[in-house]
Backbone as CSV, one residue per row, in Angstrom:
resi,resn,N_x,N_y,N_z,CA_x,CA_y,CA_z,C_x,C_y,C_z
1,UNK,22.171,-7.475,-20.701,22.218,-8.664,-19.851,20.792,-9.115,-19.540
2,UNK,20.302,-10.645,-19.451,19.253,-10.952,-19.257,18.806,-10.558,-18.007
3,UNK,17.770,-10.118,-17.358,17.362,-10.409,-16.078,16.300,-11.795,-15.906
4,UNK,15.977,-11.488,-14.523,14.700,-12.359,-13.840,14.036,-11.555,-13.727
5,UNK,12.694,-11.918,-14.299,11.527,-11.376,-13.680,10.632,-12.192,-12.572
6,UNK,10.119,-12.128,-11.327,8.956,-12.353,-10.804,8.250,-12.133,-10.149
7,UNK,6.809,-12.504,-11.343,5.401,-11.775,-10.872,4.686,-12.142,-9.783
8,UNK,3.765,-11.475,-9.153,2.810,-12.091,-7.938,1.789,-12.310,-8.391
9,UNK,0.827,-12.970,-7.846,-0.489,-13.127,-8.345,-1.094,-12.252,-9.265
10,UNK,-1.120,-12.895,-10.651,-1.942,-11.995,-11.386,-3.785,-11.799,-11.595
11,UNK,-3.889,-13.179,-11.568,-5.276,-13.791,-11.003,-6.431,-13.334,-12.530
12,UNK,-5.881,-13.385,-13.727,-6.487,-13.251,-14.846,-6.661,-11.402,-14.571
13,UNK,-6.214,-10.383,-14.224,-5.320,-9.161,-14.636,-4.798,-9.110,-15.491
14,UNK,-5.037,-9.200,-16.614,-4.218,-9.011,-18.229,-3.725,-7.982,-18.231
15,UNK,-4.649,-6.731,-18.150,-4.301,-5.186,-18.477,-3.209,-5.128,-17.472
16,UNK,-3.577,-5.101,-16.465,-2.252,-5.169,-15.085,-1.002,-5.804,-15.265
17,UNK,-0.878,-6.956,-15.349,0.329,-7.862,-16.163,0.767,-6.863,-17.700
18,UNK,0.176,-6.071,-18.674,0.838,-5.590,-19.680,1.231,-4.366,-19.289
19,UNK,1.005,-3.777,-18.158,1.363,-2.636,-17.352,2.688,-2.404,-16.927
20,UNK,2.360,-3.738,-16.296,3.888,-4.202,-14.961,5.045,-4.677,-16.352
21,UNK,4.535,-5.419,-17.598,6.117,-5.805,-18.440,6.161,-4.344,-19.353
22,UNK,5.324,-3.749,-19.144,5.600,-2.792,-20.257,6.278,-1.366,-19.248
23,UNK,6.495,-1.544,-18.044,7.361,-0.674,-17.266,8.259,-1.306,-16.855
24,UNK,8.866,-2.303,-16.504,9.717,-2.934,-16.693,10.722,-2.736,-17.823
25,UNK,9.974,-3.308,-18.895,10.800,-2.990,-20.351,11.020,-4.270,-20.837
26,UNK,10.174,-5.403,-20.724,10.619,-6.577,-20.435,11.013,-7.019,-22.041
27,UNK,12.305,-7.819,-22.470,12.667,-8.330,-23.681,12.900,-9.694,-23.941
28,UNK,12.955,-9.656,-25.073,13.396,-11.434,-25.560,14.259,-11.819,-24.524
29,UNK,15.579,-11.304,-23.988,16.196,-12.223,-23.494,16.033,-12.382,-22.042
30,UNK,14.969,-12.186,-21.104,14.673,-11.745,-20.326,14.410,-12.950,-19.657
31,UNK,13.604,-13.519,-18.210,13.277,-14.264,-18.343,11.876,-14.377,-16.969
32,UNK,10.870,-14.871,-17.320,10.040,-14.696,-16.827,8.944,-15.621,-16.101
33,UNK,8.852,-15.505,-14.752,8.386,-16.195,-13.868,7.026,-16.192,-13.102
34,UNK,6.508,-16.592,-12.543,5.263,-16.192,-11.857,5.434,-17.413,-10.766
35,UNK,4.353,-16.773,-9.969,4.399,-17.769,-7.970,2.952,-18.195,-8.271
36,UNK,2.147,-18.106,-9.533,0.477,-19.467,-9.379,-0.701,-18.391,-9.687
37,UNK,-1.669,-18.773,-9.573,-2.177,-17.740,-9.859,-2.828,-17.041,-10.617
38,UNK,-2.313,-17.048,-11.896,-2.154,-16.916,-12.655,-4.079,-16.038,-13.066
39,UNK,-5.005,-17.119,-13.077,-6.343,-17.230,-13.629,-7.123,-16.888,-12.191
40,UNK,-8.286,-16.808,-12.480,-9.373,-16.747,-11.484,-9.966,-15.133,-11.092
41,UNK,-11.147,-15.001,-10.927,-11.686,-13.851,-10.056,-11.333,-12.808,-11.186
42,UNK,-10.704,-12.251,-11.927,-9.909,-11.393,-12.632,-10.778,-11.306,-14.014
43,UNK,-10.756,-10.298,-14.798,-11.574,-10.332,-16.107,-11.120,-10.999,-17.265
44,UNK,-9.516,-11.078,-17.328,-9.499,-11.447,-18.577,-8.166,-12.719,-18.492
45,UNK,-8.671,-13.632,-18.360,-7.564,-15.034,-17.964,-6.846,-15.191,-19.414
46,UNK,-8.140,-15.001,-20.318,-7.263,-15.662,-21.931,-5.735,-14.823,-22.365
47,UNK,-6.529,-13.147,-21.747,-5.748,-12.131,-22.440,-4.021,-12.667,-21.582
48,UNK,-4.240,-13.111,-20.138,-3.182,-13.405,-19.321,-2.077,-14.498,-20.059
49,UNK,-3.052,-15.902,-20.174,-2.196,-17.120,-21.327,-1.761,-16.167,-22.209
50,UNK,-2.106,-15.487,-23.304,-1.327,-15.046,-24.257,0.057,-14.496,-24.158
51,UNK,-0.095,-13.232,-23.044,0.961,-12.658,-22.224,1.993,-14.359,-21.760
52,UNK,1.672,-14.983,-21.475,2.170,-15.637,-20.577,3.377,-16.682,-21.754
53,UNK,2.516,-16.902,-22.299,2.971,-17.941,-23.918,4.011,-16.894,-24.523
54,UNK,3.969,-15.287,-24.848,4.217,-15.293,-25.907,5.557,-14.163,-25.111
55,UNK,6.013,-14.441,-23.679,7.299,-14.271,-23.379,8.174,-15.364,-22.754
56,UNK,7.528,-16.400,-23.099,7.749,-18.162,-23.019,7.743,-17.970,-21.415
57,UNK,7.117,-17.671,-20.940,7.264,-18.032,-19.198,6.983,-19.039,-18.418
58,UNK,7.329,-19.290,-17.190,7.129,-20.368,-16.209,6.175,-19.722,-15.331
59,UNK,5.388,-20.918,-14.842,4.738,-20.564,-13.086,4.798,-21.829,-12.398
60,UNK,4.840,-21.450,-11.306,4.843,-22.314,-9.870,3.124,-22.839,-10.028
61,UNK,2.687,-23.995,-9.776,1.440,-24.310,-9.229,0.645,-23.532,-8.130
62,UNK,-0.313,-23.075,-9.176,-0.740,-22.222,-8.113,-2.486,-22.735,-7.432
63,UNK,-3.040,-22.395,-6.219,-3.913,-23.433,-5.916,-5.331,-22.947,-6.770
64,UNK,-5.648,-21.820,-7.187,-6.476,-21.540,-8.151,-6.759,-22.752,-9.401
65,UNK,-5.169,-22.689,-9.973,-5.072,-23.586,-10.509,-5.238,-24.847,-10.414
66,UNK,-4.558,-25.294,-9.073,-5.054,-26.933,-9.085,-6.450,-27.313,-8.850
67,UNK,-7.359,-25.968,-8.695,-8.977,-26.813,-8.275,-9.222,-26.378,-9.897
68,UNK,-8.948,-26.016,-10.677,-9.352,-25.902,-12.538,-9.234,-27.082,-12.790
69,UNK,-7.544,-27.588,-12.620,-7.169,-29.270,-12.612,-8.208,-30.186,-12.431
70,UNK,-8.395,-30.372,-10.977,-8.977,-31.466,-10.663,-10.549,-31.191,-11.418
71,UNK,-11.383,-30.227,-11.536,-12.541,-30.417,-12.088,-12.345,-30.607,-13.516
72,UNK,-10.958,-30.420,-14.407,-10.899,-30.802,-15.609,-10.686,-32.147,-15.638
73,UNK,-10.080,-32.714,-15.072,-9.786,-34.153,-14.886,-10.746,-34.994,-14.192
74,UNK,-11.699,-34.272,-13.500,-13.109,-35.172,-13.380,-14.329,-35.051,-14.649
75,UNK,-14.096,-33.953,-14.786,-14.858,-34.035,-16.144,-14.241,-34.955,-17.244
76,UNK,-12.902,-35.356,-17.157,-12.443,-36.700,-18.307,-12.610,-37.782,-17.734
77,UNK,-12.840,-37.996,-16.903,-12.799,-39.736,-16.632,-14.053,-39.918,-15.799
78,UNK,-14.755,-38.512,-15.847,-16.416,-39.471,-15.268,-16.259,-39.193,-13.975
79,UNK,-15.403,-38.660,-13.118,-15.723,-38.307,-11.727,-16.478,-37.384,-11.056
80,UNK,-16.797,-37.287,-10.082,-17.697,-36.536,-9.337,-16.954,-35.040,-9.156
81,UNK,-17.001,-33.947,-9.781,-16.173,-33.175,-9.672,-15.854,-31.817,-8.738
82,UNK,-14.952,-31.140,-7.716,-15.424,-30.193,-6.973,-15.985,-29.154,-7.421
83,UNK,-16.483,-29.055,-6.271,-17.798,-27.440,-6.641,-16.834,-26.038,-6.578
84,UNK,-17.466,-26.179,-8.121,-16.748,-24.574,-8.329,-17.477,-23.486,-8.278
85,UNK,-16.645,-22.057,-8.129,-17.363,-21.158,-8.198,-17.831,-20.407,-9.535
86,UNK,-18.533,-18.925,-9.736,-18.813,-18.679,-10.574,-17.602,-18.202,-11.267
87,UNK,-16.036,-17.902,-10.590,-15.435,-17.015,-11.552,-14.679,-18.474,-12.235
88,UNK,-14.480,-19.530,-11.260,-13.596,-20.834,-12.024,-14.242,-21.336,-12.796
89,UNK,-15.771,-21.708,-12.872,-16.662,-22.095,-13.995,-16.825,-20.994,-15.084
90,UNK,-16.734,-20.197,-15.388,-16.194,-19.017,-16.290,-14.829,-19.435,-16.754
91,UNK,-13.686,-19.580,-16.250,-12.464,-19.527,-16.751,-12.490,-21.139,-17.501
92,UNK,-13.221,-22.065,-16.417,-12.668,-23.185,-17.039,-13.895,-23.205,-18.561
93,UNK,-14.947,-22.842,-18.525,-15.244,-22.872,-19.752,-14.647,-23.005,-21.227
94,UNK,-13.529,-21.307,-20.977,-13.132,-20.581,-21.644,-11.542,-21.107,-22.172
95,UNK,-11.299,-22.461,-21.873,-9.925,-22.956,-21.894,-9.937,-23.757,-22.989
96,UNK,-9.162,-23.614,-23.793,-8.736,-25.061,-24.908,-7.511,-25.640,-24.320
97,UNK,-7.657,-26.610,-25.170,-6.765,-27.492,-24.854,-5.440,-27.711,-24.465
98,UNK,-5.269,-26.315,-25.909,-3.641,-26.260,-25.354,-3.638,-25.390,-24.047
99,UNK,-4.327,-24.274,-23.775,-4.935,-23.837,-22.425,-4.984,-24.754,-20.858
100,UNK,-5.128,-25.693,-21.543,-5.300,-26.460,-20.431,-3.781,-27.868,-19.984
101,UNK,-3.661,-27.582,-20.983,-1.809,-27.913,-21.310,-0.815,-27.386,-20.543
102,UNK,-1.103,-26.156,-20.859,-0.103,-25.334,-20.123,-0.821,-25.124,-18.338
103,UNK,-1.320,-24.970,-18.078,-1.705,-25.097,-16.780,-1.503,-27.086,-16.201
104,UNK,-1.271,-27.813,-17.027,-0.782,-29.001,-16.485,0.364,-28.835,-16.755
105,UNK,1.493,-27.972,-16.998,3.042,-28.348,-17.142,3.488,-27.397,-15.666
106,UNK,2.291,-26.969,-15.029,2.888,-25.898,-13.893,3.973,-26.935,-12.620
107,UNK,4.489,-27.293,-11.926,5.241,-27.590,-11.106,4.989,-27.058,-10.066
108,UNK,4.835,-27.891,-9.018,5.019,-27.191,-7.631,5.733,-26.488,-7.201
109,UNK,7.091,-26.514,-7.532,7.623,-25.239,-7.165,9.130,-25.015,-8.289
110,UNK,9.464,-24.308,-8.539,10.847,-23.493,-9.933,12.087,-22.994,-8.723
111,UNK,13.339,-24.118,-9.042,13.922,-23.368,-8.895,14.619,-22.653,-9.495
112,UNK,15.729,-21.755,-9.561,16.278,-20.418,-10.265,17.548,-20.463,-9.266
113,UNK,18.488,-21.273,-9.660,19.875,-21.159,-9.145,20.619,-20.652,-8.949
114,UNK,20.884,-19.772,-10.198,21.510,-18.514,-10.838,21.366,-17.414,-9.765
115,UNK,19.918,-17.192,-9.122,20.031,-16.286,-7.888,19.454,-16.798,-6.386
116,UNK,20.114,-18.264,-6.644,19.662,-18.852,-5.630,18.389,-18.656,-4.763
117,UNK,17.332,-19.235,-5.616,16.096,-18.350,-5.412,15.218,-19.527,-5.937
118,UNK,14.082,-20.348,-4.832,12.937,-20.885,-5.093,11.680,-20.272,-5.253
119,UNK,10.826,-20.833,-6.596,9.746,-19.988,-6.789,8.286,-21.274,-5.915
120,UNK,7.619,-20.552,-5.096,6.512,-21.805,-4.592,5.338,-20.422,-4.349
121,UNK,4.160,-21.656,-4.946,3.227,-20.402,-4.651,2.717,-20.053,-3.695
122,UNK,2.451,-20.755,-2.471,2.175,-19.955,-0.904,3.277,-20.014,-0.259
123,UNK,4.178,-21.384,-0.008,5.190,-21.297,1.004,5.863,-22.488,1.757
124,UNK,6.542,-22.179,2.624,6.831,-23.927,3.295,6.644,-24.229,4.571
125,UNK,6.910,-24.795,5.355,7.036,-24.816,6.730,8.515,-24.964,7.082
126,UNK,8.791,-23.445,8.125,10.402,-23.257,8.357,11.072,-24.580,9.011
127,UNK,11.910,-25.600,9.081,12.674,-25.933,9.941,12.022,-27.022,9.292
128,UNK,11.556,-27.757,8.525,11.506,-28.901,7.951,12.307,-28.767,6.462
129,UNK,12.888,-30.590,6.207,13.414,-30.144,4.901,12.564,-29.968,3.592
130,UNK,12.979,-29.558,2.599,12.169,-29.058,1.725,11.361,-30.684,1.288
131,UNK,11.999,-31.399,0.814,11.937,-33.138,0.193,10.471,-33.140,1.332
132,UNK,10.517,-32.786,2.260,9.785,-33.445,3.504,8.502,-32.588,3.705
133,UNK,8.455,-31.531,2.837,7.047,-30.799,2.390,5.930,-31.330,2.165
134,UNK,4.999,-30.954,2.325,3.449,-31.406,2.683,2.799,-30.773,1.397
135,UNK,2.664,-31.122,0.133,2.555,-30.447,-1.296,1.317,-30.132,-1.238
136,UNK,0.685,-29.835,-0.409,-1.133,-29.217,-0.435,-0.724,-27.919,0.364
137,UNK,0.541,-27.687,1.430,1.035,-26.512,2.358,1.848,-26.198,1.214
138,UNK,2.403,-26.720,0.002,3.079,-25.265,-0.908,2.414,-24.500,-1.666
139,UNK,0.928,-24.967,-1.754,0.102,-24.020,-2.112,-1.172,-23.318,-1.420
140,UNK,-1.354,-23.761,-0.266,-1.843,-23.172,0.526,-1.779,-22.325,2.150
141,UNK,-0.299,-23.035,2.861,0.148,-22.349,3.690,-0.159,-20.481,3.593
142,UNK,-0.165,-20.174,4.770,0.538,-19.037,4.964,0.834,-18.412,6.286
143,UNK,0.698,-18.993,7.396,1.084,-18.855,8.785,1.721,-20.193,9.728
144,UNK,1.966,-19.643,10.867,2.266,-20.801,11.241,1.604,-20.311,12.824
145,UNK,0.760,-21.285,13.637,-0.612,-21.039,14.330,0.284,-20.824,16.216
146,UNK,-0.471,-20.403,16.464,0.602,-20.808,18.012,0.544,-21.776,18.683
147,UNK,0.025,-22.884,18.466,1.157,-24.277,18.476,2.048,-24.949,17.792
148,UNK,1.692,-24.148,16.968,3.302,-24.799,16.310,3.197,-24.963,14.587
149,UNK,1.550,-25.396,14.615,1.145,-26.330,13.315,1.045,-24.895,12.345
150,UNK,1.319,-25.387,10.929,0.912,-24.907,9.686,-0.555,-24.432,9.430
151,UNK,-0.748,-22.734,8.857,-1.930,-23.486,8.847,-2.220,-22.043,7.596
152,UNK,-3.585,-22.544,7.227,-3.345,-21.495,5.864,-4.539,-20.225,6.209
153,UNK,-4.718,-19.765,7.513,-5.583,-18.897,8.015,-4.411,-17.462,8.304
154,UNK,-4.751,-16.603,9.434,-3.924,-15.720,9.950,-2.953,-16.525,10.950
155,UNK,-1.915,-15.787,11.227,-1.397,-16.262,12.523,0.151,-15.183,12.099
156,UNK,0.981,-16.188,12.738,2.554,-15.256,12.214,3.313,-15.896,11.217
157,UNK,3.725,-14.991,10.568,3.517,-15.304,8.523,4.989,-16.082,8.888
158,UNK,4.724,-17.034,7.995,5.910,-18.168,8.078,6.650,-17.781,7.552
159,UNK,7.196,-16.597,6.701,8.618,-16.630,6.062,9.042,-15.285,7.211
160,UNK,8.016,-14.897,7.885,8.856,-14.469,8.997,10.199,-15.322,9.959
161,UNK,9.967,-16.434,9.889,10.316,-17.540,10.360,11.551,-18.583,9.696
162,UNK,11.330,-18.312,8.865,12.285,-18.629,7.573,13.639,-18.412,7.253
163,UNK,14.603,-19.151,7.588,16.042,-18.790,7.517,16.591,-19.972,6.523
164,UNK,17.433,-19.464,6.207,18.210,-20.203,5.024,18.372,-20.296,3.359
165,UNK,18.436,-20.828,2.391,18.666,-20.824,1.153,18.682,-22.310,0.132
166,UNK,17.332,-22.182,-0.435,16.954,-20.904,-0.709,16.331,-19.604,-1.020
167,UNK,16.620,-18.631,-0.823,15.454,-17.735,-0.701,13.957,-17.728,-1.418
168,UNK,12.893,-17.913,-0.748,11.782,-18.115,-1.205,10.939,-16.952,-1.758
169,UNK,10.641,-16.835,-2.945,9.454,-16.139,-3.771,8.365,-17.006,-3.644
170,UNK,7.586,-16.098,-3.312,5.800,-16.633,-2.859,4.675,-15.850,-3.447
171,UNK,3.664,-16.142,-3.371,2.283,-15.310,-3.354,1.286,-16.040,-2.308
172,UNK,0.299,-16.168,-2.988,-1.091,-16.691,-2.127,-1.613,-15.605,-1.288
173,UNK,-1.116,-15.032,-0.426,-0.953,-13.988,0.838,-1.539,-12.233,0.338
174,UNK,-2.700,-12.457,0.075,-2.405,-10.938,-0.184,-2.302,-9.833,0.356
175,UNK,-1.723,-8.992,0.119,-1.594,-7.980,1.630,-1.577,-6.909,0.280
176,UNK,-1.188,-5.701,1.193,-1.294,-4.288,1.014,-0.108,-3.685,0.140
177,UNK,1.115,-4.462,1.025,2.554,-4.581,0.444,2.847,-5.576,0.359
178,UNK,4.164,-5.380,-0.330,5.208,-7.525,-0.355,5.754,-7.269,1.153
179,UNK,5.742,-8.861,1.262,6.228,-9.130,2.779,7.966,-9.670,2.475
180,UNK,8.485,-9.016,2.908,9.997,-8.348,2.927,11.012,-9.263,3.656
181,UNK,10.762,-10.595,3.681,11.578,-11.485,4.827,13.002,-11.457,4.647
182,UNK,13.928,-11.598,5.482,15.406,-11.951,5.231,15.557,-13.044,4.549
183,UNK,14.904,-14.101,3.905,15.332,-15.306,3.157,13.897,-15.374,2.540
184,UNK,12.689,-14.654,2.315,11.810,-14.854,1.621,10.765,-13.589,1.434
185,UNK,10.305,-13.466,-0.031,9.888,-12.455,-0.593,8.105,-12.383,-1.094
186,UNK,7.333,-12.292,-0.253,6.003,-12.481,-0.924,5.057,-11.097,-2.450
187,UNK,4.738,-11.413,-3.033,4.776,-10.853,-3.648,3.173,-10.477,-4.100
188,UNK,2.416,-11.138,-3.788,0.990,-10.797,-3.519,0.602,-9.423,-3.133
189,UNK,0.448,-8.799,-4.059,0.038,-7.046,-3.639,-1.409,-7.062,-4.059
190,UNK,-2.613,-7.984,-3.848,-4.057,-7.886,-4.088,-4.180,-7.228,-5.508
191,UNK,-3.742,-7.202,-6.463,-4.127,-6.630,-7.436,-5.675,-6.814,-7.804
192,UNK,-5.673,-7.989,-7.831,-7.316,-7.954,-8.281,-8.326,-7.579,-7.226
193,UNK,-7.570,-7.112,-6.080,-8.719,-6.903,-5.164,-8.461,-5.296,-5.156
194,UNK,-8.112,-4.352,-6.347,-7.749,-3.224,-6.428,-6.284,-2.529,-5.327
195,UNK,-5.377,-3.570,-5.248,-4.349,-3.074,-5.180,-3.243,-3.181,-6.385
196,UNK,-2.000,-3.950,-6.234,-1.276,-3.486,-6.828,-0.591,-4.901,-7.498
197,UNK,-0.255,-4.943,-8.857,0.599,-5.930,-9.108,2.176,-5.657,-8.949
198,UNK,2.773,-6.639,-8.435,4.304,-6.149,-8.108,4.955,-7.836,-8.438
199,UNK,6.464,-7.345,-8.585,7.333,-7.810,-9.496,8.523,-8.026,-8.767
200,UNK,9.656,-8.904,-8.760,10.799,-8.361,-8.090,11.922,-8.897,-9.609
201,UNK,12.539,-7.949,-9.961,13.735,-8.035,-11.303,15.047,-8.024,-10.680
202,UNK,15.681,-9.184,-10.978,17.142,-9.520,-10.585,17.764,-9.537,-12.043
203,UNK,19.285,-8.432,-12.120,19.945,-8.732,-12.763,20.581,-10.567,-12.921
204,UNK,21.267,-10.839,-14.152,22.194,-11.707,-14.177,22.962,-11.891,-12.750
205,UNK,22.928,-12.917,-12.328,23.463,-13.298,-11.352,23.439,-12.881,-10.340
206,UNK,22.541,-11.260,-9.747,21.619,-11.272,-8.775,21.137,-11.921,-7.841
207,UNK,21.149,-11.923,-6.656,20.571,-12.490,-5.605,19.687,-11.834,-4.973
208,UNK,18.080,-12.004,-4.574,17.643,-10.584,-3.640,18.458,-10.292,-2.468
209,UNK,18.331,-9.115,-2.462,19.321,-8.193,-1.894,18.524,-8.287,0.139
210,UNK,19.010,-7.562,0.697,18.417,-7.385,2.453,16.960,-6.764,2.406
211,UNK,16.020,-7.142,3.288,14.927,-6.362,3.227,14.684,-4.791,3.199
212,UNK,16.543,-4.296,3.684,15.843,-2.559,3.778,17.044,-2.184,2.500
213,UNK,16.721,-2.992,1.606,17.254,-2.943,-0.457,16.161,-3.334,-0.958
214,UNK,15.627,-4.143,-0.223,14.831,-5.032,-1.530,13.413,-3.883,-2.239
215,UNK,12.990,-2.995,-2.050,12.081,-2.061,-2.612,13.466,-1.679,-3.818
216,UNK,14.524,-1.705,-3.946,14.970,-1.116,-5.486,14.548,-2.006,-6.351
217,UNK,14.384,-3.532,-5.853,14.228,-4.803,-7.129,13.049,-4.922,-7.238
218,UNK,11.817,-4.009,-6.778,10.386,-4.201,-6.677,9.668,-3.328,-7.619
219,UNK,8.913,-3.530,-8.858,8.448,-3.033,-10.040,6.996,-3.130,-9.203
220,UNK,6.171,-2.377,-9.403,4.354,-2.558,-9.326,3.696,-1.648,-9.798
221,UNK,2.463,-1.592,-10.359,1.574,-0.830,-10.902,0.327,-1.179,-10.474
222,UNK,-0.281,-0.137,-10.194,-1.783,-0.488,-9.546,-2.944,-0.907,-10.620
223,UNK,-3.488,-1.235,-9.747,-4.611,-1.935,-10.175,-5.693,-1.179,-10.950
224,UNK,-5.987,-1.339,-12.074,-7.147,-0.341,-12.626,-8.186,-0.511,-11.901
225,UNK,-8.657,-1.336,-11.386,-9.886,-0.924,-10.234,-9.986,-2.550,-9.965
226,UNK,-10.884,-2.791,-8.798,-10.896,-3.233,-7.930,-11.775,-4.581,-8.854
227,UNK,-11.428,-5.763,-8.949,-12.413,-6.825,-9.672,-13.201,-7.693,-8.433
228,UNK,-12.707,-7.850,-7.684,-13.501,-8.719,-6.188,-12.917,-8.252,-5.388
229,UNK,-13.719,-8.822,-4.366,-13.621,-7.888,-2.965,-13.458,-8.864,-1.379
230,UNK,-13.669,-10.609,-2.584,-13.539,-11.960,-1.718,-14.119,-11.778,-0.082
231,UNK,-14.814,-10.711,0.058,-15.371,-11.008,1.439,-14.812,-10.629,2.501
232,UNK,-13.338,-9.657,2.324,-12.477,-9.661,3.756,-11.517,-8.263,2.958
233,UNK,-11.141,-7.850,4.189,-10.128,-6.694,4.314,-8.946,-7.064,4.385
234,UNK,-8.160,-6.480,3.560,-6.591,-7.052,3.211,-5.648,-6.898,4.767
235,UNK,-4.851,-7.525,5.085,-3.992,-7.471,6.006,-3.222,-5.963,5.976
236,UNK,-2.526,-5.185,6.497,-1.762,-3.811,5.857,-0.371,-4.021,5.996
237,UNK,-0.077,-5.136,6.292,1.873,-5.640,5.893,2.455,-6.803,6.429
């Protein structure tokens, strides 16, 4: 039977990503997802596209990605382009075309019906409708502040907050562990910051299961060592 696979931030982790499908067991009929991410900070982005192409997979827009975007698309039409850093001026170097193809077919957010399950790469704001989303907060959210407002710093993690369907797969957030919500699943285990890449695999017609199940549907493999260190100490859950 086919499953779902989906990954958390891989962040150009190649070796890590062939870790996590090669314990898995992952096959042709399988099917395979990611929450953004994908490139950046990480050693080997190309080795990642290949992985990524050659088990035909999807990803959610991830915001790594959309600042590659916009400086590729100022570099075509003559615009003034944002300031990148050293690991995105590295990756975007290193991109052809069709490379850069596939990072424009990403979507803001995948849904997956079958287990009633949205893929977005940071998150939403609870109690608004989805249509009514703020598309710069689905890739950068990740708290919600104590007045009330969205905001993409610390505060109390919005899928704490989060009720309904349908259930949200995320990243952006990296923490120590996945954050375990009753209607939403983060999946950001810092790999590239030498923690862990993690996975959640739903059989056919699968739904994630309650937060004190959901560690059976959770695949991860650690990190061969630590690639950045971004300046800050990971949250611990």
């Amino acid at each position: 039977m086919p499953r779902s696979i989906f990954v958390g931030d891989v962040h150009s982790c190649a070796d890590e990503l062939a870790d996590l499908l090669g314990k898995i067991g992952i096959n042709e009929d399988d099917r395979l997802y990611f929450v953004g991410d994908l490139l950046s900070r990480g050693p080997d982005s190309l080795g990642v596209l290949r992985l990524f192409r050659q088990f035909r997979a999807r990803s959610a827009l991830g915001n790594h990605e959309q600042r590659l975007l916009a400086a590729h698309h100022a570099g075509l039409t003559g615009e003034a382009p944002p300031k990148l850093g050293r690991s995105h001026s590295e990756v975007a170097a290193q991109l052809s075309a069709e490379d850069w193809a596939v990072l424009e077919s990403f979507p803001l957010w995948i849904d997956v019906p079958e287990h009633a399950v949205r893929v977005v790469h940071a998150g939403i704001v609870p109690g608004i409708p989805f249509e009514e989303q703020n598309p710069w907060l689905l890739t950068h959210i990740r708290s919600i502040a104590e007045d009330g407002t969205p905001s993409e710093k610390w505060g109390t993690l919005w899928g704490s907050l989060y009720r309904g369907s349908p259930h949200i797969v995320f990243g952006h957030n990296a923490r120590k562990v996945p954050q375990l919500h009753p209607d939403a699943t983060g999946l950001d285990t810092a790999c590239v910051y030498g923690g862990a890449l993690t996975a959640m695999v739903l059989a056919e017609g699968a739904v994630p299961p309650p937060p004190s199940e959901r560690f059976d549907v959770l695949v991860s493999v650690p990190a061969r060592r630590a690639y950045s260190d971004y300046g800050r100490e990971l949250p611990g859950s």
